[in-house]
Structures are given as structure tokens and as C-alpha cells.
C-alpha positions as MATLAB code, in Angstrom:
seq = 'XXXXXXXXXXXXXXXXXXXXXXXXXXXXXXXXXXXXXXXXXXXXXXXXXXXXXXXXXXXXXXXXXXXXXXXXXXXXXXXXXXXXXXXXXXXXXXXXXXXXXXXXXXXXXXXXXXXXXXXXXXXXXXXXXXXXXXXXXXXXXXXXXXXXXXXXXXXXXXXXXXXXXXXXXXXXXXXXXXXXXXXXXXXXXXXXXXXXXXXXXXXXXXXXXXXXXXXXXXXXXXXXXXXXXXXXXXXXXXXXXXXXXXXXXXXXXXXXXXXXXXXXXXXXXXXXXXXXXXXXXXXXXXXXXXXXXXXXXXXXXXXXXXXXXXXXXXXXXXXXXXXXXXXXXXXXXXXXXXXXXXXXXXXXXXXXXXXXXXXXXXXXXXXXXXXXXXXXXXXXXXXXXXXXXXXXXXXXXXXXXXXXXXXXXXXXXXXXXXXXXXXXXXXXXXXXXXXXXXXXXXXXXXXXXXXXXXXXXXXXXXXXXXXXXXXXXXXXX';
ca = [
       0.000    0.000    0.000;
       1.221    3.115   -0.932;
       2.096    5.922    1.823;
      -0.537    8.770    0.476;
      -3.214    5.727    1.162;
      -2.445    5.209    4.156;
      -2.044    9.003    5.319;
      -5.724    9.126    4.137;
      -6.432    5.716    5.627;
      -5.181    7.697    9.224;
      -7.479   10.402    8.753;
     -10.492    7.798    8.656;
      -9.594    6.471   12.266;
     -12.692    7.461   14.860;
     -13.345    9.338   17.644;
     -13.709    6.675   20.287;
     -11.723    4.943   23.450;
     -10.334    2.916   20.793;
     -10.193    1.536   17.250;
      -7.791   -0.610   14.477;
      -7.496   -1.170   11.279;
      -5.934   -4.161    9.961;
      -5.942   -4.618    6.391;
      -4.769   -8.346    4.882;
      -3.863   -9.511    1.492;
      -3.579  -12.807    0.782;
      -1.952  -14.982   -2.572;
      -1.772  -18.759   -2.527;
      -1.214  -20.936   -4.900;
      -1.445  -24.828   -5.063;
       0.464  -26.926   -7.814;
      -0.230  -30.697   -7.638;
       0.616  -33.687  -10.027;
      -0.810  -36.743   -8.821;
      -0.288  -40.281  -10.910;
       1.371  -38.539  -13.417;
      -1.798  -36.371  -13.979;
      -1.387  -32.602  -13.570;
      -4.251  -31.404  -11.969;
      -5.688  -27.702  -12.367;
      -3.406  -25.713  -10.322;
      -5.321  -23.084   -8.560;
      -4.959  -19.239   -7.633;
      -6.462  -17.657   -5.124;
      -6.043  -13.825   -3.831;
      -8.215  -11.884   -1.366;
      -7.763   -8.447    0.551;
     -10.136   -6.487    2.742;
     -10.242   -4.629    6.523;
     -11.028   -5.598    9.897;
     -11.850   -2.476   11.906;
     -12.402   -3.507   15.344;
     -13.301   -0.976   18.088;
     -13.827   -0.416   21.733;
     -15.812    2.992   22.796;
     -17.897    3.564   25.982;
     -18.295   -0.051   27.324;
     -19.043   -2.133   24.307;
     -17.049   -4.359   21.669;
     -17.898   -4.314   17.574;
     -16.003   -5.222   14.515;
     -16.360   -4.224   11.033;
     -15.000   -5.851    7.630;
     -14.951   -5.339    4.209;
     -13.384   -6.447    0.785;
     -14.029   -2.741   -0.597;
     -10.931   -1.009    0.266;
     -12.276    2.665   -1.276;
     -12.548    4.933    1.247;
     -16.225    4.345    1.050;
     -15.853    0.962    2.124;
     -13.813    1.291    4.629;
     -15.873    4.253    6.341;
     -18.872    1.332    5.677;
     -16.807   -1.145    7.855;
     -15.900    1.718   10.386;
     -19.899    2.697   10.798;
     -20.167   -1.471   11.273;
     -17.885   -1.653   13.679;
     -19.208    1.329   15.882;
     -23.145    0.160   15.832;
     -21.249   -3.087   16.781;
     -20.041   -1.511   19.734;
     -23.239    0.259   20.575;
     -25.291   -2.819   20.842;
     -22.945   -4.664   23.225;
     -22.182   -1.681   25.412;
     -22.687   -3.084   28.806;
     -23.183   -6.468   27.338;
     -19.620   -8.099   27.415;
     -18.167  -10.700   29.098;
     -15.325   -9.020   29.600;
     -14.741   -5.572   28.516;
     -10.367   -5.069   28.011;
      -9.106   -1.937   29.506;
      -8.364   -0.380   26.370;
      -5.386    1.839   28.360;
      -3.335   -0.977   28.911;
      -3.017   -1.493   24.860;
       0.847   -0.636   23.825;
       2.058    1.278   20.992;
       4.235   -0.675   18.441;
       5.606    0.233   15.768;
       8.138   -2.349   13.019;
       8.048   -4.495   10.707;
       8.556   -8.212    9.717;
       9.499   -9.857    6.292;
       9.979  -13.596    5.882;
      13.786  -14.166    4.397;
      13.614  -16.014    1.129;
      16.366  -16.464   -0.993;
      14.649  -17.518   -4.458;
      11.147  -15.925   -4.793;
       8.271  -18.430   -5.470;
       7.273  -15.727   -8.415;
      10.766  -16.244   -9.644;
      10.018  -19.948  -10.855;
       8.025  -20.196  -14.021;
       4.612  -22.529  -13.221;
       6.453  -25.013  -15.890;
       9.439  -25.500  -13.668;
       7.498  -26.152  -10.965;
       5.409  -28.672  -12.804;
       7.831  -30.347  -14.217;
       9.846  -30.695  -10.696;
       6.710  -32.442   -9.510;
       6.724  -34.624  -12.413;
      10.114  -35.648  -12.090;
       9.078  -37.228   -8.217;
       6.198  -38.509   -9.866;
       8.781  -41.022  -11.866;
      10.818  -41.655   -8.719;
       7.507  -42.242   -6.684;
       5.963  -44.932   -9.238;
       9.436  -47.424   -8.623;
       7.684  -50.304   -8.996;
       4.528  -52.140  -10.273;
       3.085  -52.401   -6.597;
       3.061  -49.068   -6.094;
      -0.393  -48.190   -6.091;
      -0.949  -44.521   -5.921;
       1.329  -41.534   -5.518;
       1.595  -37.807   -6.274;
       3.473  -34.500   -5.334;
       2.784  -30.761   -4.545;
       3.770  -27.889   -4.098;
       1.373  -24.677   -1.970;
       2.978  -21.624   -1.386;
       0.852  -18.562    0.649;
       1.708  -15.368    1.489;
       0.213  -13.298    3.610;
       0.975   -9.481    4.128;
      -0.811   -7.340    6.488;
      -0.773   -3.153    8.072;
      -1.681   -2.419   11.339;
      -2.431    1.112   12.283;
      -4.685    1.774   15.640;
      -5.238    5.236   17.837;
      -2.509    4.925   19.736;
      -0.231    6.121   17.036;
       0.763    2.266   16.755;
       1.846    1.295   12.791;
       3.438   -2.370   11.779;
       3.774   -4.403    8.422;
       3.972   -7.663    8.066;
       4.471  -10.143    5.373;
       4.982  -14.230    5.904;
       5.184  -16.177    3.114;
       5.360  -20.354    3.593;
       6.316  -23.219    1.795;
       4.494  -26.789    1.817;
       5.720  -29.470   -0.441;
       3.892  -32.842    0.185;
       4.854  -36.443   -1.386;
       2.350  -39.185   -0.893;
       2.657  -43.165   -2.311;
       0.941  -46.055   -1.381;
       2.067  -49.558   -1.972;
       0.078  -52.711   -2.078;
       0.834  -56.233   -1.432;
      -1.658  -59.207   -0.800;
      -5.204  -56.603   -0.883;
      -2.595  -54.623    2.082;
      -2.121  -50.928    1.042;
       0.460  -48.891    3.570;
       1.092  -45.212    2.518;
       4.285  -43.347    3.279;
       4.285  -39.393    3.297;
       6.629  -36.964    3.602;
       6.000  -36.328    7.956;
       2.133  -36.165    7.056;
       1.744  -32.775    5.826;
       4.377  -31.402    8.355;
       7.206  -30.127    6.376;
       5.758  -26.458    6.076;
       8.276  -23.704    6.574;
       8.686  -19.878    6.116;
      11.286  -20.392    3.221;
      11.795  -19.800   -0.212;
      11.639  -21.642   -3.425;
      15.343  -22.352   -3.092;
      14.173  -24.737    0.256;
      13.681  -26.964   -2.228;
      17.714  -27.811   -2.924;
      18.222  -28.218    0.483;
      15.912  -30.976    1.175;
      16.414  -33.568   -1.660;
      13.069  -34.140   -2.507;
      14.284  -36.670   -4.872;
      16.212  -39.185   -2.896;
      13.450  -38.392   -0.061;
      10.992  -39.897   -2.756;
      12.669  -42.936   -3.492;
      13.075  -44.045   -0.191;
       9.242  -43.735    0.800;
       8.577  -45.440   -2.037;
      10.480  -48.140   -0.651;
       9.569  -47.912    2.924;
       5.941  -47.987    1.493;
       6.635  -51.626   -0.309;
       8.512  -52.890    2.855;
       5.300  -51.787    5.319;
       2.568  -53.270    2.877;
       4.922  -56.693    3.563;
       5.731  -56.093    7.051;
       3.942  -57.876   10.065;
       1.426  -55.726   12.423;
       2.441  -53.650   15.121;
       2.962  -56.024   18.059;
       0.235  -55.089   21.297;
       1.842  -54.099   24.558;
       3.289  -51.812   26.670;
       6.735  -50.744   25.666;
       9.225  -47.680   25.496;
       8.528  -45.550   22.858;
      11.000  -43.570   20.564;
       8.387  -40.815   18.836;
       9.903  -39.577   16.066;
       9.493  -35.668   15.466;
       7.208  -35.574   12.419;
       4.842  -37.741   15.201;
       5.881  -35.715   18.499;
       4.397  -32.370   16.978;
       0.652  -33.902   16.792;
       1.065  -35.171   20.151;
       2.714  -31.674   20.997;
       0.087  -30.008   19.265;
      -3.016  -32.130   20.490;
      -2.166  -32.706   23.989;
      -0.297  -29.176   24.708;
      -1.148  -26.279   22.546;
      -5.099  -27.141   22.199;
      -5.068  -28.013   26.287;
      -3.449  -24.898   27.068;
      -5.350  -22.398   24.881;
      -6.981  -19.798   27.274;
     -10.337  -18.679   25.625;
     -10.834  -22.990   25.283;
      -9.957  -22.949   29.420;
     -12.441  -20.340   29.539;
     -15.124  -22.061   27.563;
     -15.384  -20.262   24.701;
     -14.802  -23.405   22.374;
     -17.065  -26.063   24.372;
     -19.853  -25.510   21.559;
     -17.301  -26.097   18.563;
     -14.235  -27.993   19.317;
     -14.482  -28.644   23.194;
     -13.006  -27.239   26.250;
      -9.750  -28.211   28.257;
      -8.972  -30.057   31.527;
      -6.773  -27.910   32.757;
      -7.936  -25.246   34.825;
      -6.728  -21.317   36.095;
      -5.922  -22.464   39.364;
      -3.074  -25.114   37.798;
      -1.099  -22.241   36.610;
       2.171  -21.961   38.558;
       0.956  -25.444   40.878;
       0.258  -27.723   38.315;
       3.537  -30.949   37.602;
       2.154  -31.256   33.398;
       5.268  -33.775   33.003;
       8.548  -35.009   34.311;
      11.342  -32.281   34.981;
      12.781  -32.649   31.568;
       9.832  -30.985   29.732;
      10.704  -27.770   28.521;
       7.479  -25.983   26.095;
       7.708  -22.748   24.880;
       5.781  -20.008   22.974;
       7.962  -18.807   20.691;
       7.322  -16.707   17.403;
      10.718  -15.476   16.882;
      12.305  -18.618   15.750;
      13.553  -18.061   11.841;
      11.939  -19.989    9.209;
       9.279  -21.435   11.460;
       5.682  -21.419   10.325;
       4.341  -19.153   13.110;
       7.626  -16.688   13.392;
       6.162  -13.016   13.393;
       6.993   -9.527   14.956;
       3.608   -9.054   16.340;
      -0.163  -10.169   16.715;
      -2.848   -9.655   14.932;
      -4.089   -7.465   18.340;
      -0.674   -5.624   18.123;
       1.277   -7.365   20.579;
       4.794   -7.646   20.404;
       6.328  -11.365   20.268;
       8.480  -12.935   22.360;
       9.391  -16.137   23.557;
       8.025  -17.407   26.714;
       7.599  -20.837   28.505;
       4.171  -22.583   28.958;
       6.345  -25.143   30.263;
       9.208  -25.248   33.007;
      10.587  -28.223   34.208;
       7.625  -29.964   33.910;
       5.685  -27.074   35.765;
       2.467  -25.693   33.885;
       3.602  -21.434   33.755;
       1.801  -19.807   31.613;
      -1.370  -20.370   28.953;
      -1.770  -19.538   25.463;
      -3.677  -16.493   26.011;
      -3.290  -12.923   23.840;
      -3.983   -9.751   26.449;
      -7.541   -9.792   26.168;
      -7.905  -13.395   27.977;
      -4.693  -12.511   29.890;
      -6.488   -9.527   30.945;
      -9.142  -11.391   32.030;
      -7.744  -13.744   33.974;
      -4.765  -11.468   35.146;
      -2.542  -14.497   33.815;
       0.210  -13.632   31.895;
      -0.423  -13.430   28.233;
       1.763  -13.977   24.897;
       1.010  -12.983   21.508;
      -1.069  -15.341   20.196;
      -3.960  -13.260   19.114;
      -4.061  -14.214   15.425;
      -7.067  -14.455   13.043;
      -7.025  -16.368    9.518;
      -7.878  -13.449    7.646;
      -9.259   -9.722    7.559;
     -12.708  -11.159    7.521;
     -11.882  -12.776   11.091;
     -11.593  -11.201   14.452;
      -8.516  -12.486   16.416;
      -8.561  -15.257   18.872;
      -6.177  -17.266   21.345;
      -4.274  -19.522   18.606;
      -0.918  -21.110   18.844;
       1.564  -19.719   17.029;
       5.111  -21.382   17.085;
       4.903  -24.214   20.229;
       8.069  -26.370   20.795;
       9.239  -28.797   23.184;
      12.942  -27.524   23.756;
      15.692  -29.715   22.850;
      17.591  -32.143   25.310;
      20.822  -33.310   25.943;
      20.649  -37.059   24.504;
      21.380  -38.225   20.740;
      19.086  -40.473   18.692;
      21.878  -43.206   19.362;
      21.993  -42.971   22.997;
      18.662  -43.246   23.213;
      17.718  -46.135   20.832;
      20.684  -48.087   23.008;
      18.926  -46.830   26.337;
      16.186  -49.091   24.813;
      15.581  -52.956   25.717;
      12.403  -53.710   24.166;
      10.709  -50.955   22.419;
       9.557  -49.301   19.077;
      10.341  -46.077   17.113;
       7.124  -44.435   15.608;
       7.100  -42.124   12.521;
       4.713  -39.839   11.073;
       0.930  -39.239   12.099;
      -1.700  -40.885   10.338;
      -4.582  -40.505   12.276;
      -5.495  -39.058   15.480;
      -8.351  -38.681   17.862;
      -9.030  -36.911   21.396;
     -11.276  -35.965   23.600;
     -13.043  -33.073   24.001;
     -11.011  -31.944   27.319;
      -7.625  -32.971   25.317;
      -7.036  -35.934   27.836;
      -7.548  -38.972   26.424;
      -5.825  -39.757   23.027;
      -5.311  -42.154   20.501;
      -2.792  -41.960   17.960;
      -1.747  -43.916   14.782;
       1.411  -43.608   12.858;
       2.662  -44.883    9.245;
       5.565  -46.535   10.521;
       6.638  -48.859   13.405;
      10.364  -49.764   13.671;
      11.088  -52.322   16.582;
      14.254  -51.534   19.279;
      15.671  -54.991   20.702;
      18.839  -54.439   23.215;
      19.563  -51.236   21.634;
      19.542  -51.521   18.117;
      16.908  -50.950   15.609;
      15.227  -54.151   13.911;
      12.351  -54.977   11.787;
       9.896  -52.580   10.624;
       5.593  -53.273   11.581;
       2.658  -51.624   10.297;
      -0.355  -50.084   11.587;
       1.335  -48.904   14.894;
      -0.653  -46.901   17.131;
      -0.712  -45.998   20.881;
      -2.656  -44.368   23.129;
      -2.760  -42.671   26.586;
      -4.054  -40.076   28.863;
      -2.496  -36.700   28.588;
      -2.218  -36.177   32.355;
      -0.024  -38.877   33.484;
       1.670  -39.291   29.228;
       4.037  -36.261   29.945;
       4.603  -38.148   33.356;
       6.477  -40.696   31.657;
       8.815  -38.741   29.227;
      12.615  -40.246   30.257;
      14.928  -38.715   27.436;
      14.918  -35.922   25.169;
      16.887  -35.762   22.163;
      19.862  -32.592   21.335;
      19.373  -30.250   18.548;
      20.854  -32.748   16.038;
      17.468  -34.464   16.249;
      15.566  -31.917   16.591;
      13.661  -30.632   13.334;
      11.464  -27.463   12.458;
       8.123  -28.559   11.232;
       4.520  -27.326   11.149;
       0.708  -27.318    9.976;
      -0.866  -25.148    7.720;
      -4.451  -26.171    8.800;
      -5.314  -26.124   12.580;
      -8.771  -25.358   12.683;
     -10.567  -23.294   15.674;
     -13.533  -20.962   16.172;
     -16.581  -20.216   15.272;
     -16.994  -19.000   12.375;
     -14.417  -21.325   11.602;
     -10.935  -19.967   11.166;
      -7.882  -22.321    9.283;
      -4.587  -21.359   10.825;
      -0.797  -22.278   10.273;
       0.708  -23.506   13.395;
       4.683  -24.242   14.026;
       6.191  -26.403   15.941;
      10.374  -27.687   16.854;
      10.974  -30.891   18.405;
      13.517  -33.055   19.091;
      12.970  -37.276   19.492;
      11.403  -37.731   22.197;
      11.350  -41.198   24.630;
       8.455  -42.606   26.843;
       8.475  -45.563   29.386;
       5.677  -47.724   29.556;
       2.937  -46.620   26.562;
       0.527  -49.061   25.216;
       1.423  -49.527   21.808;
      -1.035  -51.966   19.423;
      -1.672  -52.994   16.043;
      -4.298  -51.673   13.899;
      -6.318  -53.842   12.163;
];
């Protein structure tokens, strides 16, 4: 946006205790190739306003696509009969004083621009892991894409406070399926975890190629294998597994607005409660968890909120001990818990809510080798296939792609269909060992879904290996 817009954009700011504007543009655009096929590739670009305002003891918001001065003045009248009908009518009614003036900015770093790869190059790259996908005859399905999104966003407000921001992410996903005997296992490139603030150029340093080939393979070897044995065991979670249990049992528990019950109707509530804050043991000592959207190249990595906060990192976890929530300064307000900033909304239709933004277990001291020889009897698990908790984030049960079995410290044959399950308030209990930065990688998801209406959100999340003592591990069917 030019500067004489947004000089007259200034001018259009209200009279009243307080008021924002956050304007949003957003570009994605998805490139698949799946058996070979091209599919359509699709293009997608919105932008509009969010005006959101708080003026003599009520709460509104206002958006619009129109970004004349017209429309925004429509959005602005919106947002201030908004206010007007909930004056006195709030929950909870922020202290508007208490909101800080920022001022910055915040570019993702990428080295090759995704604009700077013709759509052919990009096609034919996926075409090219198509081949190495489809290795042999029993290879029964198997494709490749490539999504990139950007999102760019001002921020000006009555307190003088004025920030840009532009994140742009990466998500290339490989997927083949092999069959043997009516069996069909699927290998994937971690799920549809590999999602990164980067640039086209991320593409190099990944080896997508060899990466293909040997899923194919794994995929053959797991549609022979034998079924995940049933029993309790140690378990070696992998980190393209550890961030949906990470995810799942930490960052939806802890949310604030979902301890408050503002989620029960949609997506459930939590079981933790405000009085565990500062009392509550979550795990053993050696669980570390922070909040922490300053990490480069992570999904969630950003300057400031979509309320205006400024980011930092902070620990939910310390030592085991439950510190803080997941709460932006309106619920930390409200609580008078301390907050992060982790008020985000998908887009400039959306008012911001308590999301996660970049939540990672922090790395320990042991490598993958000493902990697979710290290991009797026990399995490794890799990559989420399916998941399911309940509706207080307490009792879970996960399944994975693949299942390699640990036998007096070594790794042996590989099983299918693993899966385990536990209860997340004694599963944190039993973590032993957690790996050093050398296993730790820097993953993500571009599609955690929350609120009503229903906002899609990109989530990060860093973890090393992780080991557990004593989880009950079984075979699917």
C-alpha cells in the first residue's frame, strides 16, 4: 500500500476509546501432479479490513473487501453500531489503556522468490518425483505438490501504533501407497508437516528426490511387514509424530479462551484449569514448552499479533511445571494471567482469537543413538496418520505410518499399523529422554482449525525425538 493511502487511511480512524485497522492480502497458490496427472493448479487472492473498536463499554467489529474509502468508512460505521449494541453487554470488557504502541516491521527471508520460478518448472519438478515415486509395479498410488501462501498485512490503531507484516510459507507434500496381498500402507513426507517460512530455493536443500525414493520403498517394505505387536513398551516418537502429540495434547489443552469455555460448543473445552497455573507438575522435569514466534523460518515466526502485541518467547512449560497459557492480552487480561502474543485471526474477515503460534518442546541433551541403546524392548514411531481426542484434550489415541522395533539397543524390523494411546495427564509423566538439537527438526501445519466461524490457521512447531516408558502400543487392524 502506498504511503498517500495510508495518510488518508489515518485520517479515517474514529473518535472513540479505541479503534484498528488491519488490512490483509492474501496470494496462494497450489500446484499438484498426482499419478502422473497434472491437476488444475489453482490461484487464489483476497484483501479487505477488519476495523475492530472499543468505545464507551461495548465491543464491535467491522470488515470489508471494498478497500475505497467508502468501504472502509462502511466497515468503520459497522464496527461502531457493533459496539453500541454490546455496550454493557460483554463478558469481559479489556481496559483499552493498557493497549501498547508498536511500531516495526517483519518480512519472511527467502532467498529464491516463489514468483521467480516459471509454473512449468514447478510442474515439471513435480513430475520428475512422480517417476521416482511410481518405482515399482506395486506401487499403487502416488503424487506431489507444491502450496505456497503469502500473507501481508498493516496495522495502524489510535494509539499512534503502525506495523507491516508479510509471511510467506512453503508446503511441499509427497504421498505413495504400496500394495501387497489386498494390504495398502502409505508413506508421506512427515504427514503434511514439512511447512516452513522459506523460499523456493528450500527446495535444494531438502532432496526431494532421494526423499521420494526411499518412501517409495519404505511404502513396499510396510505393505509386507507384520502388524504392530500389542503391549506396553518404550517408545522412541519420532518428530514428524511428536508435533501432533505436541500439538493435540499441549497447545489445544493450554489455549486460554478454550480454558475459559469459549470453544465447548465447537471444538471442546480443556482439563486444565486457572488455578493449575504456577501449581500444576504437566510432566517429568525434563519438559521444557515454549511459545515462541521469533524462531527463523518457522511457520508461526512473526513480529507481532494480529491485536498488536509484540512477540516474544516465553515458557508454557518449566521443568515440567504448567507457567503460563496460550492467552493474547484480552484473555490474559481477564484472567490477570500472563499473556503472549497469540492473538491471530485467519484473515481480515476474522476477528482475532487465542491460537498457537510457534509451540516447541525444547531440545535435550541425549542423541538419537543414545537413546535407541537406552532401549531394551521398544519401538520407534514415525509420522501421524490418524489421530483422535477428547473433548477436554485428555484422552488420546494416535496412529502412525511406521513402526520400527528396538531390541537391546539396536533398531530391527519394521511393523505396520502402529498406534498408541494414553491419557495426557499422566503421558508427559512418563517422558525419560529428550533428544539434542541434532534431532531436533522445524516442522509445522498449515491447517489447525478453531472458532466459530471457523478460522484455518498455520501452526509451528520444533521438536527433538522424544522417549516414553511404559505406553501401550497396538496394532491396527
Amino acid at each position: 500500500m502506498k504511503e498517500d493511502f495510508i495518510n488518508q487511511v489515518k485520517q479515517l480512524l474514529p473518535d472513540v476509546d479505541y479503534c484498528s485497522f488491519r488490512f490483509v492480502n492474501q496470494f496462494v497458490n497450489t500446484i499438484s501432479v498426482t499419478r502422473n496427472i497434472v491437476e488444475p493448479v489453482t490461484v487464489s487472492e483476497d484483501d479487505g479490513i477488519m476495523v475492530s473498536i472499543i468505545n464507551q463499554g461495548g465491543i464491535g467489529y467491522g470488515s470489508s473487501s471494498d478497500l475505497t474509502m467508502d468501504g472502509i468508512k462502511s466497515a468503520i460505521n459497522e464496527a461502531i453500531e457493533w459496539s453500541k449494541f454490546t455496550k454493557n453487554k460483554t463478558t469481559f470488557l479489556p481496559d483499552y489503556k493498557r493497549i501498547k504502541q508498536v511500531q516495526g516491521n517483519y518480512f519472511t527471508k527467502e532467498e529464491t522468490n516463489w514468483m521467480q520460478v516459471s509454473t512449468k518448472d514447478k510442474i515439471d519438478y513435480l513430475r520428475n518425483l512422480n517417476k521416482i515415486l511410481k518405482s515399482k509395479s506395486t506401487i499403487s498410488n502416488w503424487g506431489a505438490s507444491l502450496r505456497y501462501k503469502k500473507i501481508e498485512t498493516l496495522f495502524i490503531d489510535t494509539n499512534d501504533s503502525h506495523f507491516r507484516q508479510r509471511i510467506s510459507f512453503l508446503l511441499p507434500q509427497v504421498v505413495v501407497s504400496a500394495a501387497h496381498k489386498k494390504e495398502i500402507q502409505t508413506r508421506t513426507y512427515g504427514g503434511h508437516a514439512h511447512a516452513r517460512q522459506v523460499g523456493y530455493d528450500f527446495l535444494d536443500t531438502i532432496n526431494l528426490n532421494q526423499k521420494a525414493a526411499e518412501l517409495s520403498e519404505e511404502s513396499i517394505q510396510l505393505a509386507k511387514s507384520p502388524n504392530c505387536p500389542d503391549k506396553n513398551m518404550k517408545t522412541l516418537i519420532a518428530p514428524d509424530q511428536m508435533i501432533l502429540q505436541l500439538h493435540e495434547s499441549i497447545g489445544h489443552p493450554l489455549e486460554l479462551d478454550r480454558i475459559l469455555g469459549d470453544e465447548r460448543n465447537y471444538a471442546g473445552s480443556s482439563f486444565v484449569t486457572l488455578d493449575m497455573f504456577g501449581e500444576y507438575q504437566y510432566g517429568s522435569k525434563c519438559l521444557n514448552v515454549t511459545f515462541n514466534p521469533t524462531l527463523e523460518s518457522q511457520l508461526a515466526t512473526y513480529n507481532y499479533d494480529d491485536d498488536g502485541t509484540e512477540a516474544s518467547k516465553e515458557y508454557l512449560i518449566k521443568d515440567g511445571l504448567l507457567v503460563r497459557p496460550i492467552g493474547g492480552h484480552i484473555s490474559g487480561q481477564r484472567t490477570g494471567l500472563d499473556y503472549v502474543a497469540c492473538s491471530r485471526a485467519s484473515n481480515w474477515n476474522r476477528p482475532p482469537i487465542d491460537r498457537m503460534g510457534n509451540i516447541n518442546i525444547e531440545p535435550g541433551n541425549y542423541s538419537e543413538k543414545d537413546m535407541i541403546s537406552s532401549i531394551d524392548d521398544g519401538i520407534l514411531l514415525e509420522t501421524n496418520n490418524s489421530w483422535s481426542i477428547d473433548d477436554k484434550r485428555n484422552k488420546f489415541q494416535f496412529s502412525c505410518e511406521k513402526g520400527t522395533l528396538i531390541q537391546n539397543g539396536e533398531l530391527k524390523g519394521i511393523v505396520k499399523n502402529p498406534s498408541y494411546r494414553g491419557v495426557t495427564e499422566n503421558f508427559w509423566h512418563n517422558l525419560t529422554m529428550i533428544g539434542n538439537k541434532d534431532s531436533q527438526k522445524i516442522l509445522g501445519t498449515s491447517n489447525c482449525g478453531k472458532g466459530e466461524p471457523n478460522q484455518t490457521m498455520f501452526v509451528g512447531h520444533s521438536t527433538p525425538m522424544c522417549l516414553f516408558d511404559n505406553i501401550e502400543v497396538f496394532g491396527g487392524l
